[in-house]
N, CA, C, O and CB atoms as a CASP TS submission, in Angstrom:
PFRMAT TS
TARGET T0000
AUTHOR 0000-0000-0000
METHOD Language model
MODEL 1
PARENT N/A
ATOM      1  N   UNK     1     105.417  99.368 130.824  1.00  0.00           N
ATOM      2  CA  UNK     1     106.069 100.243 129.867  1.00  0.00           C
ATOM      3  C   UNK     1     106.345  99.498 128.555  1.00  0.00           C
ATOM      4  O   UNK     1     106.431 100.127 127.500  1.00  0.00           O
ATOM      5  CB  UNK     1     107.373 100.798 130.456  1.00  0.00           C
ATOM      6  N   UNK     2     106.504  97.997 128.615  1.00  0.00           N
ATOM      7  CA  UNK     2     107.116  97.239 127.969  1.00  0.00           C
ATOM      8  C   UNK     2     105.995  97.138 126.634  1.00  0.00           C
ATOM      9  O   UNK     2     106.251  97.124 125.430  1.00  0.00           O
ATOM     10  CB  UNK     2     107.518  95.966 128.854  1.00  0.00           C
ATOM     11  N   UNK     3     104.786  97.080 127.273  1.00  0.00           N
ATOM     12  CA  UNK     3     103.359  96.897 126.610  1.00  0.00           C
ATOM     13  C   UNK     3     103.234  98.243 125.614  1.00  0.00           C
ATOM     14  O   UNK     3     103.204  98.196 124.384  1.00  0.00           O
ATOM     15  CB  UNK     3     101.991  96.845 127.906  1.00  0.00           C
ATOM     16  N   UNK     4     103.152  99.754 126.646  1.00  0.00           N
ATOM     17  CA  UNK     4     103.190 101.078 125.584  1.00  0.00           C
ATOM     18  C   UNK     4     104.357 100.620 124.473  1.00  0.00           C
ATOM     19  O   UNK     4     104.007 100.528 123.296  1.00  0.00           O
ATOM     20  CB  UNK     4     103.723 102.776 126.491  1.00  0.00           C
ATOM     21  N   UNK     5     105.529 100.376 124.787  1.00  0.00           N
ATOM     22  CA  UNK     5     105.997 100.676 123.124  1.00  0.00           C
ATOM     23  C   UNK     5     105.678  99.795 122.313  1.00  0.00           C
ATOM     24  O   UNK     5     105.696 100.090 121.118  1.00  0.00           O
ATOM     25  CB  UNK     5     107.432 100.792 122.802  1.00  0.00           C
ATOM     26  N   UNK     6     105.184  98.081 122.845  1.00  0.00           N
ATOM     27  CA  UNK     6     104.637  97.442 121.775  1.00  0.00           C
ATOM     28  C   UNK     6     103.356  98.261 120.857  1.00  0.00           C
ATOM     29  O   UNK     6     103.430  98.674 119.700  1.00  0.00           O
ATOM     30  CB  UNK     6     104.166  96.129 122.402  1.00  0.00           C
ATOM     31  N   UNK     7     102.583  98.306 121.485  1.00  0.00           N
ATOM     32  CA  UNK     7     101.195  99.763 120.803  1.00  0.00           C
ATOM     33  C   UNK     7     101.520 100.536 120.026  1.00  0.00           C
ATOM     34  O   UNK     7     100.881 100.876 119.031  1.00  0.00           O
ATOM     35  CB  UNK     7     100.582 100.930 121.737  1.00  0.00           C
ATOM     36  N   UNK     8     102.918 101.053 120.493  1.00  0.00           N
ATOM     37  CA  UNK     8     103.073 102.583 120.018  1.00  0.00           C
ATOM     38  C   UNK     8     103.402 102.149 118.415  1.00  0.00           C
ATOM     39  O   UNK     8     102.980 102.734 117.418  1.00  0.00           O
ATOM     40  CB  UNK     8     104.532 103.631 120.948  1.00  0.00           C
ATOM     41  N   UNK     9     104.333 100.880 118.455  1.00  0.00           N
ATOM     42  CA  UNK     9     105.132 100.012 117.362  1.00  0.00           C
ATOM     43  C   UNK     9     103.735 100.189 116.232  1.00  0.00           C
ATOM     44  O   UNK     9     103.644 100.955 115.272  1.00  0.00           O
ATOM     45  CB  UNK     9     105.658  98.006 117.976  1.00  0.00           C
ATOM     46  N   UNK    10     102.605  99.059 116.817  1.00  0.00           N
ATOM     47  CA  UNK    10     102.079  98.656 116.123  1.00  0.00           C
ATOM     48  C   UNK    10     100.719  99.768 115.522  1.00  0.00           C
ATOM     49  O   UNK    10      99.851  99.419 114.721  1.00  0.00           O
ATOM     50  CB  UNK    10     101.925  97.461 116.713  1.00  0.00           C
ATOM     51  N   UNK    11     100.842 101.124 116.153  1.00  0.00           N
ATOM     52  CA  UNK    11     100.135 102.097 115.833  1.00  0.00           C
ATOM     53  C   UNK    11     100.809 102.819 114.426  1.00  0.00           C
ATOM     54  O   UNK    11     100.230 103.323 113.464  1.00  0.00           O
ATOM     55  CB  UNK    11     100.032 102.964 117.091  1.00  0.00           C
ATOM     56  N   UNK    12     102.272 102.660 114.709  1.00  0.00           N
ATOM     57  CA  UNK    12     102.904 103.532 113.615  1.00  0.00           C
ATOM     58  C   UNK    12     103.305 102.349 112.177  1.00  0.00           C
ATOM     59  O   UNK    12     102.885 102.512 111.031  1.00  0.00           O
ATOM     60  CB  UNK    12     104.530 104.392 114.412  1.00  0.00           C
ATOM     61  N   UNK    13     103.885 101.604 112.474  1.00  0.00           N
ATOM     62  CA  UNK    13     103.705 100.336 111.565  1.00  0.00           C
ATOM     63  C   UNK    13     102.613  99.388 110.983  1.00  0.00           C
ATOM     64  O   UNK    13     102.768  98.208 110.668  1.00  0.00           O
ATOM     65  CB  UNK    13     104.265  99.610 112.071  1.00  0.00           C
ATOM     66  N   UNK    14     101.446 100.157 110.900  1.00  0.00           N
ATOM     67  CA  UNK    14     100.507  99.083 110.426  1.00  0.00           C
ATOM     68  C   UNK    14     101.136  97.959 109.721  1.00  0.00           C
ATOM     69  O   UNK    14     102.355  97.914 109.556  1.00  0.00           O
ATOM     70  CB  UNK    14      99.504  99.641 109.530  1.00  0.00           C
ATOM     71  N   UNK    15     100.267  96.975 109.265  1.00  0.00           N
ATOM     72  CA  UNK    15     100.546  96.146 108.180  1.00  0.00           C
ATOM     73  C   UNK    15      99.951  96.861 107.112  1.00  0.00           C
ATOM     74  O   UNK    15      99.066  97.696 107.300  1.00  0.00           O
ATOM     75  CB  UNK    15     100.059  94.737 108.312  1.00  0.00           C
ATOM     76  N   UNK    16     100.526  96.483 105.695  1.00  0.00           N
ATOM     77  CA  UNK    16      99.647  97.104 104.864  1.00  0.00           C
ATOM     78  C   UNK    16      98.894  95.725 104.355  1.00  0.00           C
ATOM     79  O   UNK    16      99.321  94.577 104.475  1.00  0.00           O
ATOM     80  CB  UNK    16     100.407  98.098 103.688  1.00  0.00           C
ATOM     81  N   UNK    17      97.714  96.137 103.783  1.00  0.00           N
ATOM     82  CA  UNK    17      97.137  95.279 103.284  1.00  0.00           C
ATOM     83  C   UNK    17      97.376  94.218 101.861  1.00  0.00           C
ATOM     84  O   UNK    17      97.965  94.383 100.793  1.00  0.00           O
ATOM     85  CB  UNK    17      96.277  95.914 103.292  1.00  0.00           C
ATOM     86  N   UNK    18      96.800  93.368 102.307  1.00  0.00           N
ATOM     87  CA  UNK    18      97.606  92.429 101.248  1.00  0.00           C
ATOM     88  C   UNK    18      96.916  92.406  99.898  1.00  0.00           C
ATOM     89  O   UNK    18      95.868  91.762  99.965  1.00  0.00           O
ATOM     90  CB  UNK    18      97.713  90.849 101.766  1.00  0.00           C
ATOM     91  N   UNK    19      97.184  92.936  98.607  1.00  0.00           N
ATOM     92  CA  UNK    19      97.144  92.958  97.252  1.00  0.00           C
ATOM     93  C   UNK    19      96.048  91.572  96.675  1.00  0.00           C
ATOM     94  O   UNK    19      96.084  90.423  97.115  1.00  0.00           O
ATOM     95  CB  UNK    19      98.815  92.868  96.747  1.00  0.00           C
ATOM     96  N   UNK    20      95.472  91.900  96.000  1.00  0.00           N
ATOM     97  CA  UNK    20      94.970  90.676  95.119  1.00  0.00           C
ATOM     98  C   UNK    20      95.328  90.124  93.876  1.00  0.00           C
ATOM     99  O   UNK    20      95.971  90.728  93.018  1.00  0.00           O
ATOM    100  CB  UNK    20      93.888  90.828  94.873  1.00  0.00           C
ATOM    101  N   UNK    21      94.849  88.811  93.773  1.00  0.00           N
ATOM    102  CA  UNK    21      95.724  88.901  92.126  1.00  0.00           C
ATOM    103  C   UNK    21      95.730  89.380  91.231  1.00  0.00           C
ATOM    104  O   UNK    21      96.685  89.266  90.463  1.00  0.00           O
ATOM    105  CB  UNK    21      95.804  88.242  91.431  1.00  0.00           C
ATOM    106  N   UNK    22      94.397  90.306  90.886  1.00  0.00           N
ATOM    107  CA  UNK    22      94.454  91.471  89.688  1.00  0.00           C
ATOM    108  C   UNK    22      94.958  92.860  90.043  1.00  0.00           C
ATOM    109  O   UNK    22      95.253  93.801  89.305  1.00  0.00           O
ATOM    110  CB  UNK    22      93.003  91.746  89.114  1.00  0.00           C
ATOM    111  N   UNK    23      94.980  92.748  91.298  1.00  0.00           N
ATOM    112  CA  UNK    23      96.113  94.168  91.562  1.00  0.00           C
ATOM    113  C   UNK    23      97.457  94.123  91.589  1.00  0.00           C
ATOM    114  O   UNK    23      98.086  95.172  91.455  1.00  0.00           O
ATOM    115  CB  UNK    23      96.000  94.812  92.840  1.00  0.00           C
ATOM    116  N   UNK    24      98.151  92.838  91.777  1.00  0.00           N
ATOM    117  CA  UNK    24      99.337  92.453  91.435  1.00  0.00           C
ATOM    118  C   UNK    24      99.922  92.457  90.030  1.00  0.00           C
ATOM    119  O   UNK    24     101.045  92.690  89.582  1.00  0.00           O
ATOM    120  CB  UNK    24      99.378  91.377  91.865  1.00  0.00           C
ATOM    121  N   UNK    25      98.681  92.093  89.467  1.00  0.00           N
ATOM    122  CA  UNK    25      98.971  92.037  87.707  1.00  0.00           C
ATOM    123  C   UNK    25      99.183  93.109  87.254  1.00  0.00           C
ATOM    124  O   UNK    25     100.245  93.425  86.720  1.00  0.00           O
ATOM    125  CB  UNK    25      97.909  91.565  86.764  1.00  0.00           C
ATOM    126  N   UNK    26      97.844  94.110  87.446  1.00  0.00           N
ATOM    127  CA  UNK    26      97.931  95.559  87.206  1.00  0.00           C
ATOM    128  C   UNK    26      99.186  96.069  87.421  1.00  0.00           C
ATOM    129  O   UNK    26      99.689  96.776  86.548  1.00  0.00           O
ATOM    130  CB  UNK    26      97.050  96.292  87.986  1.00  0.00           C
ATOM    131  N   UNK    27      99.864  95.793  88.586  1.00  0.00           N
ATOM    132  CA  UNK    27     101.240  96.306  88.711  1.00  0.00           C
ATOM    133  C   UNK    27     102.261  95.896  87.831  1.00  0.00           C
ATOM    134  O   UNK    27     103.061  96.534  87.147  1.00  0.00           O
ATOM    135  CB  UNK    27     101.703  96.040  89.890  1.00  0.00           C
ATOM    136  N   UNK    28     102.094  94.895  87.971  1.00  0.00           N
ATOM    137  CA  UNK    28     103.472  94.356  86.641  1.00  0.00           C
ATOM    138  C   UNK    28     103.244  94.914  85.637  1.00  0.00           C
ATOM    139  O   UNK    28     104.092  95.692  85.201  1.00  0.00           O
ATOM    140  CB  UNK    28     103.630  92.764  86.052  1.00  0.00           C
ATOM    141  N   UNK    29     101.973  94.696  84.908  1.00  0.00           N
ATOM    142  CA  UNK    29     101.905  95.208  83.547  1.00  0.00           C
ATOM    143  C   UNK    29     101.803  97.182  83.529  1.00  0.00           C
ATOM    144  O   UNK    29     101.686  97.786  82.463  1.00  0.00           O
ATOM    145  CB  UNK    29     100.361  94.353  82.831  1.00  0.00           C
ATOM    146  N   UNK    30     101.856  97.709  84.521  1.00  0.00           N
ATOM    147  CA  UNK    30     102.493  99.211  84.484  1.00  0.00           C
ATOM    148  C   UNK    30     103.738  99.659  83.570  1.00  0.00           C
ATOM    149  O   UNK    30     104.832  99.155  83.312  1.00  0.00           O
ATOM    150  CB  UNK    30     102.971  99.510  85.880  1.00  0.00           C
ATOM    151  N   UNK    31     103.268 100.487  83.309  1.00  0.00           N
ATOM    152  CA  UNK    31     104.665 100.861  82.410  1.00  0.00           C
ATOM    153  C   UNK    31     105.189 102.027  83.173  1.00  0.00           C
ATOM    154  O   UNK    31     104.162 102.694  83.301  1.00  0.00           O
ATOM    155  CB  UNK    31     104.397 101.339  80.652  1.00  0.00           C
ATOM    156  N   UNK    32     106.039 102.621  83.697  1.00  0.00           N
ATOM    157  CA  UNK    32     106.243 104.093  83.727  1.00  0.00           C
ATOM    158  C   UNK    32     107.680 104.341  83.575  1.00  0.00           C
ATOM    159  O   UNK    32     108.711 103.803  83.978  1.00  0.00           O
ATOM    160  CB  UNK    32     105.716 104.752  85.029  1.00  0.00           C
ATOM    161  N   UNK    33     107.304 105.591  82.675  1.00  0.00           N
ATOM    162  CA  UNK    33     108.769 106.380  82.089  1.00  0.00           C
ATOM    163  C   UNK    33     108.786 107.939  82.460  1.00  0.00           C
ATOM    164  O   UNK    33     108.191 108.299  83.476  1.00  0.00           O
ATOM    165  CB  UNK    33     108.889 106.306  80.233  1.00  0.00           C
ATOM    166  N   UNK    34     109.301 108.655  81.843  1.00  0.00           N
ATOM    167  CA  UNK    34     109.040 109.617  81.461  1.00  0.00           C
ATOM    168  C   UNK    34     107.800 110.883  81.305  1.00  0.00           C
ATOM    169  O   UNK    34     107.670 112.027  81.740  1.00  0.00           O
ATOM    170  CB  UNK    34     109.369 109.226  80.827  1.00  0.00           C
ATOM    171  N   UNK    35     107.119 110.097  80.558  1.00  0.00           N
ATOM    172  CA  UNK    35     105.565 110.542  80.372  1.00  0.00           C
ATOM    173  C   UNK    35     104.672 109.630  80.689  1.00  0.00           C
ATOM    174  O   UNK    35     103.507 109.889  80.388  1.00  0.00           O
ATOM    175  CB  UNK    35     105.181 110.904  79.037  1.00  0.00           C
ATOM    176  N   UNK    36     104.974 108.309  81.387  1.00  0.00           N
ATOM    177  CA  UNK    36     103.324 107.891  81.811  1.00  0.00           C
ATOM    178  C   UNK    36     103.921 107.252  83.451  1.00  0.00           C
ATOM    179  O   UNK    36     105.036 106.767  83.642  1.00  0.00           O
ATOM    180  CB  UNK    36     102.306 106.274  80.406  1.00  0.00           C
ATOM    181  N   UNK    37     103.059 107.389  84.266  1.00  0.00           N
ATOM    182  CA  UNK    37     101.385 107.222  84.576  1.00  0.00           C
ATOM    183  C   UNK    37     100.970 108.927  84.457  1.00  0.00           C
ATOM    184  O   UNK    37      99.872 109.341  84.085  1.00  0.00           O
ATOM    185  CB  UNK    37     100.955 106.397  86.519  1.00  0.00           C
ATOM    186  N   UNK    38     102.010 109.683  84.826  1.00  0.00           N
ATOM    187  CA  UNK    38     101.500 111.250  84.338  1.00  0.00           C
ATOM    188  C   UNK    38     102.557 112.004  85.297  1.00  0.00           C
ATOM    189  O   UNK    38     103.606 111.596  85.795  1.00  0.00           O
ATOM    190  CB  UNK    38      99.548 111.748  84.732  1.00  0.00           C
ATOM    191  N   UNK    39     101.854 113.345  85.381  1.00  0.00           N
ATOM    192  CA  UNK    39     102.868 114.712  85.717  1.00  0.00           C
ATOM    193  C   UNK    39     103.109 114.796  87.411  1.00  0.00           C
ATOM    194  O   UNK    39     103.230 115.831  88.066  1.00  0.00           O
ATOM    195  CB  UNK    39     101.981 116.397  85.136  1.00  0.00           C
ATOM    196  N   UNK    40     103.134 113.762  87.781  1.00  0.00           N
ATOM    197  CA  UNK    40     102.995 113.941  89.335  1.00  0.00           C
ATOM    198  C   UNK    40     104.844 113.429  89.557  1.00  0.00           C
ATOM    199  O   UNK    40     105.543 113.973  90.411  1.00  0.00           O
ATOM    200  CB  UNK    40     101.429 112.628  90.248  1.00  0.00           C
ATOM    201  N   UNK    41     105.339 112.400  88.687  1.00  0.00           N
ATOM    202  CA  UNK    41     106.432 111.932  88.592  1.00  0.00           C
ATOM    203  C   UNK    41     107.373 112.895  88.533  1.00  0.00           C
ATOM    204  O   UNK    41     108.464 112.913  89.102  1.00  0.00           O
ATOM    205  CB  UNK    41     106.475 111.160  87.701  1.00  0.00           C
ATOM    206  N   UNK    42     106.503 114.345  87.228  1.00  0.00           N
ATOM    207  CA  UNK    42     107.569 115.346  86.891  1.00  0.00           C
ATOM    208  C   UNK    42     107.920 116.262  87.771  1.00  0.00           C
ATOM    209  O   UNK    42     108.890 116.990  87.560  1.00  0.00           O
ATOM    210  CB  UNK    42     107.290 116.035  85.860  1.00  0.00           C
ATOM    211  N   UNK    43     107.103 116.358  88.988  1.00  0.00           N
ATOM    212  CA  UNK    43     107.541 117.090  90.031  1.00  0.00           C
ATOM    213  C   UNK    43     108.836 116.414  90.580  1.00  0.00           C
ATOM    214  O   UNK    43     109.402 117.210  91.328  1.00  0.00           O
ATOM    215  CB  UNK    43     106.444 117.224  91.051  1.00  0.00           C
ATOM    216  N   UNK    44     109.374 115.466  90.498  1.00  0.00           N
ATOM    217  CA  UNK    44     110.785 114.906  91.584  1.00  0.00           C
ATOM    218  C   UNK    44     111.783 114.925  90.204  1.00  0.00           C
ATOM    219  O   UNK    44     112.970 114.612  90.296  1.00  0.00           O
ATOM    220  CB  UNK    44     110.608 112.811  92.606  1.00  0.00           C
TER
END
């Protein structure tokens, strides 16, 4: 039993994958406000 919930754990928790260094950058240098990255923000 002990084994199913380890599985079950690691079915629902993936790891996520790990970023590279130009996708890390990309992130920092993001700006978002108001009006950018766009209208998906303006829904919340």
């Amino acid at each position: 039993m002990e084994d199913l919930f380890a599985r079950l754990e690691r079915t629902l928790n993936p790891e996520l994958p790990s970023l590279t260094e130009s996708q890390q950058q990309l992130l920092q240098e993001l700006s978002i406000d108001e009006n950018q990255p766009g209208t998906i923000l303006r829904d919340f």
